[in-house]
N, C-alpha and C positions, 0 to 999 in steps of 0.2 A: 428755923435752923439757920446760922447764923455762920457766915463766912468763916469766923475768926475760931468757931467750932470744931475745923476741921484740922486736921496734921497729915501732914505727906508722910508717909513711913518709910517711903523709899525714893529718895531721887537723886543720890550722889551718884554719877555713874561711875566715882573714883572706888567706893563703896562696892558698888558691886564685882569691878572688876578683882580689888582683895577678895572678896569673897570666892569668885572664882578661882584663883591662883591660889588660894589658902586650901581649897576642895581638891584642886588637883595635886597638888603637892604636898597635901595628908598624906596620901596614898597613891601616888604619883597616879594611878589607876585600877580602879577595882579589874581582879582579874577577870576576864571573860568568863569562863569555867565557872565561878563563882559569882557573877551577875547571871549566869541562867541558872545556875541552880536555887539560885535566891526569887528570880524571879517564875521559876516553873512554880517551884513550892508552893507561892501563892496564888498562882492565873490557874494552873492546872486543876485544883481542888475545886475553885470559884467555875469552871466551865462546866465541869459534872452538875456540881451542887443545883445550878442556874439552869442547864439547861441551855447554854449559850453556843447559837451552834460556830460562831469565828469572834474571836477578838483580834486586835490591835494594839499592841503594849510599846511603848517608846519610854526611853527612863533616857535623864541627861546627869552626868555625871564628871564632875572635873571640866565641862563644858563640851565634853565628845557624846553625841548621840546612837544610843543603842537601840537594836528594834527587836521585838519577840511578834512572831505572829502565828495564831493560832486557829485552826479551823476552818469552816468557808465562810464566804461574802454568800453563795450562791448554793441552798442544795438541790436544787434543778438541774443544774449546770455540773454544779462540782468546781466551780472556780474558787482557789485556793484566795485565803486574806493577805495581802502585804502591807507593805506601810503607804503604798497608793492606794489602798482601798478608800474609795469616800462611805465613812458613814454619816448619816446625821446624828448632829452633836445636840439637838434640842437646845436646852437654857446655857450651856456653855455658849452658842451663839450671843448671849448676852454681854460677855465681855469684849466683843468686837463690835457689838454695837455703842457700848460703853467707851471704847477707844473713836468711834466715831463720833461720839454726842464731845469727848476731849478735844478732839481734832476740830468742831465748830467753836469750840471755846477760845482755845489757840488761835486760830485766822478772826477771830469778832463776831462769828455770827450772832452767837450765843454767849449769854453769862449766866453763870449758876445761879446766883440771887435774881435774873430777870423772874418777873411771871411769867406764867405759862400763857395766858394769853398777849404778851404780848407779840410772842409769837404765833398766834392763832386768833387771826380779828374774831374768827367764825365761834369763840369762847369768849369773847369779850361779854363783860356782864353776868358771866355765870364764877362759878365757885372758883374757877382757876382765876380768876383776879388776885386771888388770894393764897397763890401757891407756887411755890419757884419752880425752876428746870431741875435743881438739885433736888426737891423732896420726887419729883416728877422720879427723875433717876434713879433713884436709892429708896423705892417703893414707900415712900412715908408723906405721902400725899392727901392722904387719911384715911386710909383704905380702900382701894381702887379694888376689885376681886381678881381672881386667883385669872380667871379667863373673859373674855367678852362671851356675854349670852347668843348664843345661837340664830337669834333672830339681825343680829349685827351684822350682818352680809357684804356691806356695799359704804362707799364714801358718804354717802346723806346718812344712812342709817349710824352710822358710827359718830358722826356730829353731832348728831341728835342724840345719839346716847350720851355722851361727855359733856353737851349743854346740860343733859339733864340728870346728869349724876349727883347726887347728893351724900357728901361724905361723912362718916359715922364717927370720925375722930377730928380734932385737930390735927390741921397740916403738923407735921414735924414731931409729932408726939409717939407715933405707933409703928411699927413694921410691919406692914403685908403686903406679902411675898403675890408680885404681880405681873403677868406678862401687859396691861392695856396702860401700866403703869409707864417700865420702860420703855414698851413699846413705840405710847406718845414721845416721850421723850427724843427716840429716835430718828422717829418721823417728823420733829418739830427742828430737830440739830442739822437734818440734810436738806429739809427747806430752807433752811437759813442761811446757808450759800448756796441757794438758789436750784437746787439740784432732788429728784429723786434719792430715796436712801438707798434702792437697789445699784442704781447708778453711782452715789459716790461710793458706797463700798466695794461694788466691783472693782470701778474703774481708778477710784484712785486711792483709798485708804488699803485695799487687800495687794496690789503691785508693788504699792510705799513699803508694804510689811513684807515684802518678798514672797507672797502666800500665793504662787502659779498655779496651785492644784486646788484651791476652795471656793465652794461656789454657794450663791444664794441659788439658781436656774442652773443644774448640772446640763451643759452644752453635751450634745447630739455625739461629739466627737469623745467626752470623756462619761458617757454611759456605760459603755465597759466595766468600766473601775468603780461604779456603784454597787455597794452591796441589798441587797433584800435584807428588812427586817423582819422577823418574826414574833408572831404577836402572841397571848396565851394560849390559843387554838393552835399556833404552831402554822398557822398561815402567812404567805410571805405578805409584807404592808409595806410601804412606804408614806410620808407623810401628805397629807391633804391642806393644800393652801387656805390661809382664811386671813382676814381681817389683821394686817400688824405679825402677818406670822413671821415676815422676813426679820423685822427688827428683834422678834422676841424669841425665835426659836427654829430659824431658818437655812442654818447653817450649814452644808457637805463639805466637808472634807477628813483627811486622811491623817495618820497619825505621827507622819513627816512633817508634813506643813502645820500641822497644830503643835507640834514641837517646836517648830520654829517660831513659832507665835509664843509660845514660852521662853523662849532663848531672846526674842524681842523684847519679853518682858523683865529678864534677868540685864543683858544689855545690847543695847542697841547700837548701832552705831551710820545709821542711814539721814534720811530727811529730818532737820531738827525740827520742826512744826510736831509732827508724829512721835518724836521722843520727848517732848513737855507733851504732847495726850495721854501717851502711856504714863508718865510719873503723875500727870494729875488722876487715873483713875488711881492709882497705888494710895489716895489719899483717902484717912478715915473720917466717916462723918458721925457716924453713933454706934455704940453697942446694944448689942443685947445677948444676956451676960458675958460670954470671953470671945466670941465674935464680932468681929466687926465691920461693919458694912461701908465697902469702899463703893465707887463706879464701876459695875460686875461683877467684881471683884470680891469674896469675900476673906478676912483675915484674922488670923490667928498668932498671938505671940508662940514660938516656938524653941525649946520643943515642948510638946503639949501631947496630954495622953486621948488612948483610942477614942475614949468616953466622951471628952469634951467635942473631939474633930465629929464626929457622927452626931451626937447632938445640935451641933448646928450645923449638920443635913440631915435632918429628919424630918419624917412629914408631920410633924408640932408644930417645927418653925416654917415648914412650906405652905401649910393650910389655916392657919392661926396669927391673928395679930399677936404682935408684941410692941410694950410700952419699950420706949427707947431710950439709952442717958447719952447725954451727947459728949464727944472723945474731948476731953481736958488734960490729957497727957500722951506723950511719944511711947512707944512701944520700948521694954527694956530689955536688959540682958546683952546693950549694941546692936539691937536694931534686926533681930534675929526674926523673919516674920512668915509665916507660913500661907500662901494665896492657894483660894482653893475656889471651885465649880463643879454645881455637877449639871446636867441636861439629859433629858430624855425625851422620845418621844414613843408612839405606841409602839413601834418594832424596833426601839436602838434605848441602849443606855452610856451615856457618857461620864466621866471623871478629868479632871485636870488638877494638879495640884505644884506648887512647888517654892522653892525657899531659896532665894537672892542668896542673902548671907552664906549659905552650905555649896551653893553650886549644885544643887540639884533638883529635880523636877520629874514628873512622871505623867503620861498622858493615858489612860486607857477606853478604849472605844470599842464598844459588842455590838452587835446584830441584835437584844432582846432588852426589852426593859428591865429593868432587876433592881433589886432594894439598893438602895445610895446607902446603905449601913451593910452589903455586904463588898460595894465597891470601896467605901472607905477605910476597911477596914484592911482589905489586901495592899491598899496602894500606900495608908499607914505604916504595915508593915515592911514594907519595900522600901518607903523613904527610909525609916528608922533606921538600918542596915547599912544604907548610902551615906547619911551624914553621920557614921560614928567613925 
């Protein structure tokens, strides 16, 4: 995979701000009245159906943020969901670790064409001699598996697995969908300036983004505002640490500050280091078919129907390799591009989506894992309604 491979799809932030001004001043503003009845129609259905005992619903629109919230965090308790509830966000955490693997690009640590080991003497000599940060990131390494095996406990154990990984494709050739994938990745981008990943994320790429309320380690003081997930038995969970889980699917927080991390991504206007990481994940490296695979990021020309957006979130493309053709052209129509994630973990399911060009975006966040084909398909419907 080859530098010259790739296309930024979004990095004028002159671009972006038209887009917003043109969102708002369609319709100067969707009425209230009419953003909750647009958005009950679809959360409401989706909470029975599921089974979901709170969600979290934030839509951005003309660039003013709306919140819906529904249900509890808590039914022990009885504490009601708001937009500080933190849930975990699972694999949506991956687009903040994707802004941090941008974020060592930008200061030198890292370059996307480097090998992975040369980042990693403790890999020198094994298969990553032969395989960039960029296939590392964008799961096309040659197939890395979906999880680390069980028996991957511990810092030795986990060296020892990735000396001795042996891949079943050509780097650069295939898509599977991996957390040990980004996860290195991660882990190799926060070494690189010299730092823990918990540490730089906390401390300095999650304050850079203005994101006060998200946590990899929810602090003693903001436990409250944790919600319980609920698992198929209907028992409260929460998630259990493991091996790379920070980088790959570690993420709490609330449907405020994950809004605002959409509104980062639409435009930023803070630390320039941080706004060339954000425009370098927005960059595509390969498809596979109308999907396309940025740094966490995944992307879609838009507008685009329900079929296509769920098909690349379903568990085909989540559990299954796929051959990949590498991006040879700009997204058309002016640049109209739909960014989407989903994440989950045993007790929570997450959604993020949203579209630069329209000025809109939409975050939803529940207490219960639940099919990404029926979260996409409400928050489909939701966008649709916002950009017309």
């Amino acid at each position: 995979m080859q530098q010259r491979q790739r296309i930024n799809w979004v990095t004028a932030s002159t671009l972006l701000w038209v887009g917003l001004a043109q969102a708002g001043s369609a319709a100067t503003d969707i009425q209230a009245d009419t953003l909750n009845k647009l958005v009950d129609a679809n959360i409401q259905p989706l909470l029975k159906e599921q089974r979901i005992p709170g969600m979290a619903v934030a839509v951005l629109k003309g660039g003013k943020a709306h919140y819906f919230n529904y249900g509890v965090a808590d039914r022990a308790s009885g504490a009601k969901v708001s937009e500080q509830t933190l849930f975990e966000i699972g694999s949506v955490s991956k687009t903040l670790t994707a802004t941090l693997g941008a974020y060592a690009v930008v200061k030198g640590g890292i370059k996307l064409d480097d090998k992975v080991s040369q980042h990693a003497p403790w890999l020198q000599g094994s298969v990553f001699d032969g395989i960039t940060m960029a296939e590392l990131g964008t799961y096309s390494a040659g197939g890395l598996p979906l999880q680390l095996p069980d028996e991957v406990n511990s810092t030795d154990s986990m060296q020892a697995y990735y000396r001795h990984w042996s891949p079943p494709y050509q780097a650069g050739t295939h898509r599977q969908y991996s957390n040990p994938s980004i996860g290195l990745f991660g882990h190799l981008a926060a070494s690189s300036l010299g730092q823990p990943f918990e540490q730089l994320m906390s401390q300095t790429l999650l304050p850079k983004l203005g994101l006060e309320h998200t946590y990899l380690t929810v602090p003693e003081a903001a436990m409250a505002n944790y919600a319980y997930g609920y698992a198929k038995d209907d028992k409260p969970i929460r998630v259990n640490p493991g091996m790379l889980a920070a980088e790959a699917y570690g993420i709490k927080t609330g449907s405020a500050d994950l809004l605002a991390f959409v509104r980062a991504n639409m435009v930023y206007q803070g630390d320039s280091e941080v706004k060339k990481a954000i425009e370098l994940t927005h960059t595509g490296f390969y498809s596979v078919g109308k999907m396309t695979q940025g740094l966490g990021w995944e992307m879609y020309e838009y507008p685009l129907s329900l079929e296509t957006l769920q098909g690349g979130n379903s568990a085909e493309m989540a559990l299954k390799p796929h051959p990949v053709s590498p991006v040879t052209k700009p997204v058309v129509a002016g640049g109209s591009v739909l960014f989407n994630k989903t994440g989950s973990t045993n007790g929570f399911g997450a959604y993020v989506a949203f579209v630069p060009a329209r000025g809109i975006g939409i975050v939803m966040l529940a207490n219960r894992n639940y099919p990404n084909e029926a979260r996409v398909k409400a928050a489909h419907a939701i966008l649709s309604k916002l950009g017309d």
